[in-house]
N, C-alpha and C positions, 0 to 999 in steps of 0.2 A: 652854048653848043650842046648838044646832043648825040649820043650815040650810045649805042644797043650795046651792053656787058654780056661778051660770051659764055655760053654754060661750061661746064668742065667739058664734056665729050664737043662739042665745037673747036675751044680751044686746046684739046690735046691734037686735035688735028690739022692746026693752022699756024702752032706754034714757029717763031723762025732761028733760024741759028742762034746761040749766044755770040757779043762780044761784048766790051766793055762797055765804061759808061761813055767813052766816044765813038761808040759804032763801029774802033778798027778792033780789030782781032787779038785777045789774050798774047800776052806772051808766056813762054811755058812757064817760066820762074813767077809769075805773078795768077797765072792761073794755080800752082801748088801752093802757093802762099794763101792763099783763098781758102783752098779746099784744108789746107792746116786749122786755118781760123775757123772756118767752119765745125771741124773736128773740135775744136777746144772749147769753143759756145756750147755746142751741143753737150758736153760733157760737163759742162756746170747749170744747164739750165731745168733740171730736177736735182740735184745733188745736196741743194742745199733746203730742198722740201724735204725729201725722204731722209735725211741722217736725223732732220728733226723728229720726223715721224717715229722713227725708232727710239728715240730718247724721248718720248714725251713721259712715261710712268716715272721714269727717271728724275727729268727734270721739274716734275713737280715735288717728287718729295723731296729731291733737293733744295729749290727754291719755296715752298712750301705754298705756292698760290692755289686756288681754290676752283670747286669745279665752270666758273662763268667763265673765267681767264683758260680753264684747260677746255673751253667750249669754241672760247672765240681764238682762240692763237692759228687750230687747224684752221683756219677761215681766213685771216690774215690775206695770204699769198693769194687768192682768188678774188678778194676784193681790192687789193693792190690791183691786180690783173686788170677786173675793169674798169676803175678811176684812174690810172697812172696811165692804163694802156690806152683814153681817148685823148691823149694829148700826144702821141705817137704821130698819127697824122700830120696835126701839128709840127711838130719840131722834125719832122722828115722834111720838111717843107722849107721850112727855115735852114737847116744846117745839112741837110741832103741822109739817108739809110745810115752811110757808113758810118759817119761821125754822130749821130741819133745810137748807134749801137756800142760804138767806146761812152761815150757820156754812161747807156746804160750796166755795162760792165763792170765800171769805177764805182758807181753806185750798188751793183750787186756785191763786190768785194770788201767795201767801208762796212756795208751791213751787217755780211756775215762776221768780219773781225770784230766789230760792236758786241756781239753776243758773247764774248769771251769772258765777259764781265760778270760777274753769276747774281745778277739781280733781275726780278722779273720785269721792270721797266726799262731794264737794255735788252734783257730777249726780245720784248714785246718792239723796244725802235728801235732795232736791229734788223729784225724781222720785215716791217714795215720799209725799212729803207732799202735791204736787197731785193723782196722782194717788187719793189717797183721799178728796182731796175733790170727783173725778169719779166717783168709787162712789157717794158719798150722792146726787149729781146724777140718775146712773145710775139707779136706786132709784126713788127721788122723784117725779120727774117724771109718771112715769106716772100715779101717783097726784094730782099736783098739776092736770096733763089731767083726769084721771076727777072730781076735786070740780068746779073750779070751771069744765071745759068738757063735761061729760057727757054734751051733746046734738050736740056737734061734735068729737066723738074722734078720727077720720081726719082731718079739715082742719086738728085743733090740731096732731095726729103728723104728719101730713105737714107741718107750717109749723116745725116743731122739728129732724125731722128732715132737713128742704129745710136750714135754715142749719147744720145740724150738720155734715154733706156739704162744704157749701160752706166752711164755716167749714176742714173740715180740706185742700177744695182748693186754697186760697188759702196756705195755710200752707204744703203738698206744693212748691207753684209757688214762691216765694219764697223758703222759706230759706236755701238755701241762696247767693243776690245778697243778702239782708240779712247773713249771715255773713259774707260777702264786706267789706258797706259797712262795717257793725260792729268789724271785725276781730280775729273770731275767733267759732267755732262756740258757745262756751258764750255768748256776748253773742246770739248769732243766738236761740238759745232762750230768752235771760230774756225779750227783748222782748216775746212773747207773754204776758208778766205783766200787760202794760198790758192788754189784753184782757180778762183776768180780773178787772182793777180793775171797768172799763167795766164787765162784768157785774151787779158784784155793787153797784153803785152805781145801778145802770138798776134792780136788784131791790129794793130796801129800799124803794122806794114801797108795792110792795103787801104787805112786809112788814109798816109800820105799818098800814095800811089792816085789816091780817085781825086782827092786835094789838087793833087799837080796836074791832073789828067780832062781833070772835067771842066767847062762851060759850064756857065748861069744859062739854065735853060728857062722858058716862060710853059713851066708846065701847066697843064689842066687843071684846076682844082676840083676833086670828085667829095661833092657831101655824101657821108656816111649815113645819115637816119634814113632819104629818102629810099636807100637800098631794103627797109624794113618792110617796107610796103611791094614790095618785087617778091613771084610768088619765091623766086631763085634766092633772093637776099633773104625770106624769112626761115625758107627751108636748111639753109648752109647755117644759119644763125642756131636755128633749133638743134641742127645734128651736133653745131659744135655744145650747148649750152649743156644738152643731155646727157652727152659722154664727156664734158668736164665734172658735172655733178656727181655721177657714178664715179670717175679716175680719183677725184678729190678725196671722195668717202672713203671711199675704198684703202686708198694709199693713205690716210691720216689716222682710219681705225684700224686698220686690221690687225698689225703686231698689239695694240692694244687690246683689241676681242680677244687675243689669243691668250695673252698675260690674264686677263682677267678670268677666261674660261682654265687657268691651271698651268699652264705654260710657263717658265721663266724668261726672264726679256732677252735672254741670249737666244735661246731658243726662237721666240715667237719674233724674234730678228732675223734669225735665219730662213723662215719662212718667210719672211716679207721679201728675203731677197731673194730665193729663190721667184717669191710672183712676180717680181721686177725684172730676173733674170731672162723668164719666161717669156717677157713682154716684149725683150729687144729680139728675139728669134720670132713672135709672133709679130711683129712689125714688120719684117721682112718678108712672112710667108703673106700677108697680108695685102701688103706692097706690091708685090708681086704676082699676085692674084688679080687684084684691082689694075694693077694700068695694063692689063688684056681686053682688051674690045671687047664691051659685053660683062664684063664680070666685076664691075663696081661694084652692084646692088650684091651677088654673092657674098663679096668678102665682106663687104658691112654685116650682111645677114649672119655671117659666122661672127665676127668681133663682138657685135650685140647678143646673137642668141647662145656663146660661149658664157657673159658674165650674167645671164639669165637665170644659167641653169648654175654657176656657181653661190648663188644663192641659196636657194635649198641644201645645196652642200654645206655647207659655212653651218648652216642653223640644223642638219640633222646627222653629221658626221660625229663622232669625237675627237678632240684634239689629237687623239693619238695618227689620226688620217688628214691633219691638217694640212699636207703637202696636199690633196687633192683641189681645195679649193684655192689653193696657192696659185696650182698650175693655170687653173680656170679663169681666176680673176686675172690672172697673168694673160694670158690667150687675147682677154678680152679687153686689154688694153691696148694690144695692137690695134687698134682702129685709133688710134690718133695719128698717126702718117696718114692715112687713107685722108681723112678728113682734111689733114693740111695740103694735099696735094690738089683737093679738089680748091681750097682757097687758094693758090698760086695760079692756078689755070681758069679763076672765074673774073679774069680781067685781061684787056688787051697793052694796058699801060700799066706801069707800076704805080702810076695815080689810084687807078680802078682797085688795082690787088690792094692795094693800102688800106684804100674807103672798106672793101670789103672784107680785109682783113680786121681793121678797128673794131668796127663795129659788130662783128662778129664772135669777138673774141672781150671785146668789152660786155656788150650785153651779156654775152654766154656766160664767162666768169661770173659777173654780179648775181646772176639767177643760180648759175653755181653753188655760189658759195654757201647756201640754204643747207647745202647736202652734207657739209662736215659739220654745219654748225648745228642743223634741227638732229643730225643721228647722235650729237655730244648731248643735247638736250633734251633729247628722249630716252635716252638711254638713264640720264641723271633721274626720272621724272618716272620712269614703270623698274627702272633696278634691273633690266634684261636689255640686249639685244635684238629680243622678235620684232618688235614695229619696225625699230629702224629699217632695218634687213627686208620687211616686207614690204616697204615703202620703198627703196631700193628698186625690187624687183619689178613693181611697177610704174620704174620708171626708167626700167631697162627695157620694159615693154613696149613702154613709147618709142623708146630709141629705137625699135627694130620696124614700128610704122612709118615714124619721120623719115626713113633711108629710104623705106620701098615708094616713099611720095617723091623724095629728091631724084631717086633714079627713074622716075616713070617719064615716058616720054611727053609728057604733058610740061614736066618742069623743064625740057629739053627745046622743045621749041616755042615755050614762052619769052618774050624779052627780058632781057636781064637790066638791073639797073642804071638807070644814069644819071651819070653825072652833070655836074651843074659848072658851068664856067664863071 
């Protein structure tokens, strides 16, 4: 079988009511249960990157590993992303979104408890095992939006990705006085296991609910690679790959640039959270911006050309003005809603969103992960900052081309991928 995947401005316009995975209607106690669960994912699904982010100066002189391991650890969660995340598909398939998203829960909470262990071969699989099951999260979701919120895809993305933000400001701000109370960095990070609990126990409500509720359907199967070759599939793949690279860098070095340029970790912690802070109101103005007819390509344009110009801030400011490019890179992380909204709406079935969710988010990650690991190892290799940071920038530059390609009406009424039965 055959058929044409909608572009995002198509399917904002054709979308149809939500209801559940039986076609009748929410009831209100299981639509709030939802939208709870929702709130709780979304709140552990950076929480447990950013607290490490902020302990990483920390956790190396405590654990005493060397600069390759303080190279590849930010890199971790991105490559997790896109190995664990192409088997999403997969086992959506098999055991349906809901129950694909407790599996990955339980897994992100085992992880981060692991870490509590202060050696660096539990960091490092611990790390490895939450985060893959932030990949199936990663994945999932969108698709779990597109079924059962179909008619409020921006207000579900922005309410997912509002606590996502937040979830990982909270963490940026804190861990390092939880480390402190705790005593010691790997205790600062299991903490965040309890969060993951919360999660995944706030989730198995609508677990059994879609269990009891749902039919064996004979869904579509949509392959994910041939989406690569669709101009739609490689442009959504690009924008996401671009602005994981930049978000990744960004969020894995910057309290460390700051530490290093003179700062103490409390301090260059507090900046970090305040750019996270930043992110979840720049999410929202972003958001908000974008699902107006017509004003996709804007808000991109400001999300991209905000972490553009935070660059040269970063490398010509002094620490003592380091709130300035806090705010900036902060700004400029709001385009991650933007981008997830348009993958929830680049499919008509949640087969379509999955494929092009997968594979989107797998590639993306993997090309990603280049950006925390080459900026650890250039940084190791010239003793400064300036390359990374310049290299960065131009490839925040790309990020502002690939959006004015995805938004151009060319990409709009080309066909979009299809799937394979």
């Amino acid at each position: 079988m055959a058929s044409t995947l909608p572009t995002p401005r198509a399917t904002e316009e054709t979308t149809e009511p939500a209801s559940d995975v039986m076609g009748a209607p929410k009831s209100r106690v299981v639509a709030v249960v939802g939208i709870v669960a929702v709130i709780l994912i979304g709140l552990n699904l950076r929480a447990g990157i950013t607290s490490a982010a902020a302990l990483f100066h920390d956790l190396q002189a405590s654990l005493g590993y060397g600069p390759l391991v303080a190279s590849i650890l930010p890199s971790i969660p991105l490559l997790c992303f896109a190995v664990a995340g192409l088997g999403t598909s997969w086992l959506s398939r098999r055991i349906g979104v809901e129950k694909s998203i407790a599996v990955a829960l339980a897994m992100l909470a085992a992880g981060l408890l692991v870490r509590s262990v202060p050696a660096t071969g539990a960091l490092l699989a611990g790390t490895v095992l939450a985060m893959s099951g932030l990949a199936v999260c990663n994945v999932a979701m969108p698709s779990y939006i597109r079924e059962h919120y179909a008619s409020k895809t921006s207000m579900m993305t922005g309410l997912y990705t509002f606590t996502m933000s937040g979830g990982a400001t909270f963490a940026a701000a804190v861990s390092v006085p939880l480390a402190q109370q705790l005593g010691s960095p790997s205790m600062g990070l299991a903490a965040w296991g309890l969060l993951g609990v919360a999660a995944l126990l706030g989730f198995l409500p609508v677990v059994l609910h879609t269990h009891r509720t749902s039919r064996k359907a004979n869904e579509e199967h949509v392959s994910m690679w041939p989406l690569l070759r669709t101009r739609l599939g490689f442009l959504i793949t690009s924008v996401f790959t671009l602005q994981g690279l930049l978000a990744y860098a960004v969020m894995s070095w910057f309290a460390y640039i700051l530490t290093t340029q003179g700062l103490s970790a409390s301090e260059s912690g507090l900046q970090f959270g305040l750019m996270q802070l930043v992110s979840v109101a720049a999410g929202m103005i972003l958001l908000a911006i974008g699902s107006r007819p017509g004003m996709m390509r804007p808000a991109l344009y400001l999300g991209s050309g905000t972490t553009l110009l935070a660059i040269p801030a970063m490398l010509l400011l002094p620490t003592s003005f380091a709130s300035i490019p806090a705010v900036m890179f902060g700004f400029g992380l709001g385009i991650f809603p933007l981008v997830l909204v348009i993958i929830s709406r680049s499919g008509r079935t949640t087969a379509e969103t999955t494929a092009m969710s997968t594979v989107a988010q797998s590639v993306g990650y993997l090309i990603a992960a280049l950006g925390p690991f080459g900026m650890g190892l250039l940084h190791s290799a010239t003793g400064t900052w300036t390359l990374p940071l310049l290299l960065l920038a131009a490839a925040a530059l790309t990020l502002m081309v690939t959006c004015h390609q995805l938004t151009s009406k060319r990409t709009a009424i080309k066909a979009g991928p299809r799937p394979v039965a």
